[in-house]
N, C-alpha and C positions, 0 to 999 in steps of 0.2 A: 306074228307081226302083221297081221293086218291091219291097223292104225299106220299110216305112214306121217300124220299129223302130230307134231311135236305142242306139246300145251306149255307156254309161258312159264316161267317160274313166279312163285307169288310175288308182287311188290315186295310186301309189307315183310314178308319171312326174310326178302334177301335186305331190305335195310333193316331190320334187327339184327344178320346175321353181321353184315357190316360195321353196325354199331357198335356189337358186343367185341366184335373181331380188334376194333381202333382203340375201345377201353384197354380190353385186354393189353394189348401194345404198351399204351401209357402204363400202365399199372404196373408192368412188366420191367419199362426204360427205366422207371423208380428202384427198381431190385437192383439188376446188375447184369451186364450185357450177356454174358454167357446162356441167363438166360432166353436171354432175348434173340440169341443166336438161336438156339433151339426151338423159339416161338417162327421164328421165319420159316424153317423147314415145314414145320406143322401145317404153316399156313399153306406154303407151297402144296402139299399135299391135297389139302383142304379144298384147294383150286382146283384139284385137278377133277375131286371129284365130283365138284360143281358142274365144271366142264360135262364132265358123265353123263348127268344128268339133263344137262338142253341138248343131249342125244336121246332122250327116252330112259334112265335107268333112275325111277324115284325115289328105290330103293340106295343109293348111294347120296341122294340130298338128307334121309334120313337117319344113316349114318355119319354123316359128317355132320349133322346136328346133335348129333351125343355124343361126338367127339369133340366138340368145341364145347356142350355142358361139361361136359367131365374136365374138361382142361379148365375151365372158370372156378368149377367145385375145388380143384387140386389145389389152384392158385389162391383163391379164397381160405382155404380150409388151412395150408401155412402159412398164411400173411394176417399180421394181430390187425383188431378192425382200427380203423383210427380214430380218436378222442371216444372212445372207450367212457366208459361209465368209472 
């Protein structure tokens, strides 16, 4: 720990992560709340380990960036696309 200098988080990474985060949501409120219960903890979590991160730990904005892909992937991957060919 000789850095005591914490470097910014990217713009652009955390309004995509936002973006996708608010879709999510929407796309979610259309299913049915329960799941959407379970999307709020995620999120909670997801926070935290945001947080982590404007501590110095990058490795955890990395991890919660393929934890919210994979959560996208899942929720894509059961929901038919709409108007559909």
């Amino acid at each position: 720990m000789a850095n005591n200098q914490q470097d910014p988080l990217p713009a652009d990474l955390m309004n995509e992560f936002a973006n996708k985060m608010a879709k999510l949501i929407a796309e979610l409120k259309q299913d049915n709340q329960a799941e959407l219960q379970s999307l709020r903890s995620e999120i909670k979590e997801l926070r935290t380990q945001l947080v982590d991160v404007k501590t110095g730990s990058r490795l955890n904005l990395a991890r919660t960036w393929d934890e919210l892909t994979a959560t996208l992937l899942a929720h894509e991957a059961k929901s038919p696309p709409e108007g559909g060919p």
